[in-house]
C-alpha positions as CSV (number, residue, x, y, z in Angstrom):
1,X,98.9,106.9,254.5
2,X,96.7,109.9,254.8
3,X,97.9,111.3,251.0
4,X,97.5,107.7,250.0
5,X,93.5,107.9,251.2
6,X,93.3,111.8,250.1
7,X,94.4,110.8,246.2
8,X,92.2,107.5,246.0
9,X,89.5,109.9,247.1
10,X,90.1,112.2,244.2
11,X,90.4,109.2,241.7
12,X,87.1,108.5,242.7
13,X,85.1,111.5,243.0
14,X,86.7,112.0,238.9
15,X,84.8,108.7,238.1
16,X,81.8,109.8,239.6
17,X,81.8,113.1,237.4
18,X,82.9,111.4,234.5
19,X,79.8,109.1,234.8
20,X,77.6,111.3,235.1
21,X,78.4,112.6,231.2
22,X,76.4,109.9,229.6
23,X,76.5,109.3,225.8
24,X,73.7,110.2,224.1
25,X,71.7,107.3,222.0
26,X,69.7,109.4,220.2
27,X,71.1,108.6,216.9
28,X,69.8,109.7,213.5
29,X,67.8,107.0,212.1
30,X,69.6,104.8,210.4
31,X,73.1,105.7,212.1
32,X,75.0,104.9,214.8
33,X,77.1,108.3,215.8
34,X,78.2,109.5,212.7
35,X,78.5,105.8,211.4
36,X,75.9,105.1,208.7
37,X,74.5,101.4,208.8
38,X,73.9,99.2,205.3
39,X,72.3,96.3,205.4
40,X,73.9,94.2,202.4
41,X,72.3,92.0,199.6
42,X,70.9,88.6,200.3
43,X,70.1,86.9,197.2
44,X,68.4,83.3,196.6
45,X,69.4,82.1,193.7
46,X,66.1,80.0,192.0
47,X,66.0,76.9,190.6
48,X,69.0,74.2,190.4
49,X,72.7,74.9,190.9
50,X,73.3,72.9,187.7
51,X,71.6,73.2,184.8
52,X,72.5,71.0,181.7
53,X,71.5,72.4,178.0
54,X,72.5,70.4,174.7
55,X,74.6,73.0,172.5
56,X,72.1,75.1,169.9
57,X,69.1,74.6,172.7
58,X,67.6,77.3,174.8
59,X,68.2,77.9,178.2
60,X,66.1,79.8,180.1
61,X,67.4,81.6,183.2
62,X,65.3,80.6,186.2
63,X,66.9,84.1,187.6
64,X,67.6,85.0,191.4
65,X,66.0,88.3,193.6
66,X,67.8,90.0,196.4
67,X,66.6,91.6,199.3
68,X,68.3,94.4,201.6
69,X,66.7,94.2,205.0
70,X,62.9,94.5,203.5
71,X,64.1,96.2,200.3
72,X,64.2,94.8,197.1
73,X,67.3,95.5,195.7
74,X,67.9,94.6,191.3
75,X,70.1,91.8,190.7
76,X,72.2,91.3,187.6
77,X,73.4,88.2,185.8
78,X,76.4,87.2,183.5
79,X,75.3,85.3,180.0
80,X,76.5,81.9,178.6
81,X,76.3,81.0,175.0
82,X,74.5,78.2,174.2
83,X,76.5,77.7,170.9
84,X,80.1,76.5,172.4
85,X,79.9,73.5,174.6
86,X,81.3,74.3,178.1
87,X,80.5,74.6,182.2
88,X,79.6,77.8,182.8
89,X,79.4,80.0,186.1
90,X,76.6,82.3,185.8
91,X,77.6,84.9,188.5
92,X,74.4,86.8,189.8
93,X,75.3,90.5,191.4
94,X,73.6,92.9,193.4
95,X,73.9,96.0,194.5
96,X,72.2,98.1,198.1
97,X,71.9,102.2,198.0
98,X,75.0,102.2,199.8
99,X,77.0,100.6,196.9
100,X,78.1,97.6,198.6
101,X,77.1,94.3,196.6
102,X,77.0,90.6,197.1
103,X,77.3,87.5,194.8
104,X,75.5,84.4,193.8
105,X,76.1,81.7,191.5
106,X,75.0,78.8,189.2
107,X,76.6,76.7,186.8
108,X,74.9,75.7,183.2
109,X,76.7,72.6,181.5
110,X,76.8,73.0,177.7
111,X,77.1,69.5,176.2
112,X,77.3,68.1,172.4
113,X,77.5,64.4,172.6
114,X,78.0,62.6,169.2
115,X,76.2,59.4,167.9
116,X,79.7,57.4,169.3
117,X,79.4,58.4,172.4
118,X,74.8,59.1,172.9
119,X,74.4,55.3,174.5
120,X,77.0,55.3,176.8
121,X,76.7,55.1,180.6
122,X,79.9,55.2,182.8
123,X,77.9,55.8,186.0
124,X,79.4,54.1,189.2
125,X,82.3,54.0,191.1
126,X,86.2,54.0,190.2
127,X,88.9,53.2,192.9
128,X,91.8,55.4,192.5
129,X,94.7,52.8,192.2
130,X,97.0,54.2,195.0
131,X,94.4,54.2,197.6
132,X,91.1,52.8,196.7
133,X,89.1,56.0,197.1
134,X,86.2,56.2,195.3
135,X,85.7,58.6,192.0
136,X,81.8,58.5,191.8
137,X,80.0,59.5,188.6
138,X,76.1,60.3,187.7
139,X,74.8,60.7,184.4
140,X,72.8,63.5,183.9
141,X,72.7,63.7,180.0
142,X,74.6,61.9,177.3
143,X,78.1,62.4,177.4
144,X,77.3,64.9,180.6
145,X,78.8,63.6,184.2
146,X,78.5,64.9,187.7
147,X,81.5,63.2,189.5
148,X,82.0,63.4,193.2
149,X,86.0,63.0,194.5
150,X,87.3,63.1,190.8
151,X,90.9,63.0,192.1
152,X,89.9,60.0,195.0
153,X,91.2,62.2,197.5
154,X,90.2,61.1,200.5
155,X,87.9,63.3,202.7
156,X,87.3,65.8,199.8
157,X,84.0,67.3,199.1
158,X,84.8,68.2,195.6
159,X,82.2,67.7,192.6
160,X,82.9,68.6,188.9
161,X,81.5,67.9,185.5
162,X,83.2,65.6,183.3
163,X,82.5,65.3,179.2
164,X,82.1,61.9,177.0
165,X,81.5,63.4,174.2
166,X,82.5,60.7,171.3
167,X,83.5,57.5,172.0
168,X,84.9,56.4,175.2
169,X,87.0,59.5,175.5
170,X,86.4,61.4,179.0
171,X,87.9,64.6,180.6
172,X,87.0,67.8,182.9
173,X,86.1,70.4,180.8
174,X,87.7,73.8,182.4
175,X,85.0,75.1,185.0
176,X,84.6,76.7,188.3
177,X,83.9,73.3,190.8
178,X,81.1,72.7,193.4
179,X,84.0,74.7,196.0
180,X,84.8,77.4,193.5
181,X,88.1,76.5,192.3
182,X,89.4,76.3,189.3
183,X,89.6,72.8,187.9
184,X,90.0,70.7,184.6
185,X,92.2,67.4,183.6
186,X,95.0,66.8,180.7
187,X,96.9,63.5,180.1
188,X,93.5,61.8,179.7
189,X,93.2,58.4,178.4
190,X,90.6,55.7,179.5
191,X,89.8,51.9,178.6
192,X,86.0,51.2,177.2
193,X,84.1,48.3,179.0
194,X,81.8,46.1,178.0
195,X,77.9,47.7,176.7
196,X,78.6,50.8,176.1
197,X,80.7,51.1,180.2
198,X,84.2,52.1,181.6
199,X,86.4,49.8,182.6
200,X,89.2,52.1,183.5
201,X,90.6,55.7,183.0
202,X,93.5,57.9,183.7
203,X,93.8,62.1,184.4
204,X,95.7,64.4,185.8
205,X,94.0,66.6,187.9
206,X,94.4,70.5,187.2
207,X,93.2,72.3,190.6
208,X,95.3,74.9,193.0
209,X,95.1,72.1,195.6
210,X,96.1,69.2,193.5
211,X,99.8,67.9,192.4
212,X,100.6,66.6,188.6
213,X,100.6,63.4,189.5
214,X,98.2,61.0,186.4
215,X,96.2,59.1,188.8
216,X,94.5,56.3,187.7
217,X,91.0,54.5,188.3
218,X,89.4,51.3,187.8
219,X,86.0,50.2,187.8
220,X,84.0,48.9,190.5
């Protein structure tokens, strides 16, 4: 019992010494031990997330800043062309002292509508067939669509962009959606309504997190 007490003892005096060597925390500014600390990007992005420009307008980039702790740090931005119709991702990037950079985007929809197609409004609802989940689209110029659930998948949160550009023909022009992923439609075909409306349309879906499956909607 005695050796028992006399090595405890020892353990305990060690502790004590070994306690006594304290760290030191009087780092270099701007370190922590020989670790160097960055502060990355943080960059606001101004004006809308979509922006919708006719083909041959202008577009003028509302632009985005960054800051790095107080710092202002340069951002960079990726260009569209305002000539070819499309949904584009402009992708802003910046950059601290430290090389380490962060991303921001917007998208700019690209749209030539033709006289066929300049009067029509397919705002509303569509119930996918299979499950009645709503497809629900906005107009937001002619022939230019924001639709919210485009596959009517319940308890998604996905928005794309959808073209009418001449007559009652409709499909997802290939873009980066509201989540990021890559997304357009094939198999397209759709039935015209009454006035200038949509009475019914069918798509497949072309996403990572969709099947191939045409899924078809009706009005509401």
């Amino acid at each position: 019992m005695k050796k028992y007490i006399y090595y405890i003892g020892l353990v305990l005096v060690s502790m004590g010494v070994f306690s006594c060597n304290k760290d030191s925390f009087n780092y270099k500014t701007g370190y922590v031990g020989s670790s160097k600390i960055t502060t990355y990007p943080i960059i606001t992005v101004a004006g809308d997330d979509y922006i919708i420009v006719q083909k041959g307008g202008t577009f003028t980039d509302p632009g985005a800043t960054a800051k790095a702790g107080t710092a202002d740090v340069k951002v960079t931005a990726t260009t569209i062309d305002v000539n070819t119709a499309a949904v584009y991702t402009i992708t802003y990037t910046a950059t601290n002292v430290d090389g380490f950079s962060a991303t921001a985007t917007r998208h700019v929809v690209v749209y030539s509508t033709d006289a066929s197609a300049q009067n029509n409004d397919f705002s509303g609802s569509y119930a996918r067939n299979t499950n009645g989940s709503l497809a629900v689209w906005t107009k937001k110029a002619p022939g230019v669509y924001s639709v919210f659930n485009p596959g009517g998948a319940p308890g998604t949160n996905l928005t794309v962009i959808v073209f009418n550009n001449t007559g009652n023909k409709v499909f997802i022009p290939q873009q980066n959606a509201s989540d990021g992923s890559s997304t357009s439609s094939a198999s397209e075909s759709s039935t015209p309504g009454p006035g200038g409306t949509l009475a019914s349309y069918k798509m497949e879906i072309v996403n990572p997190g969709y099947g191939t499956s045409v899924r078809t909607f009706n009005k509401q």
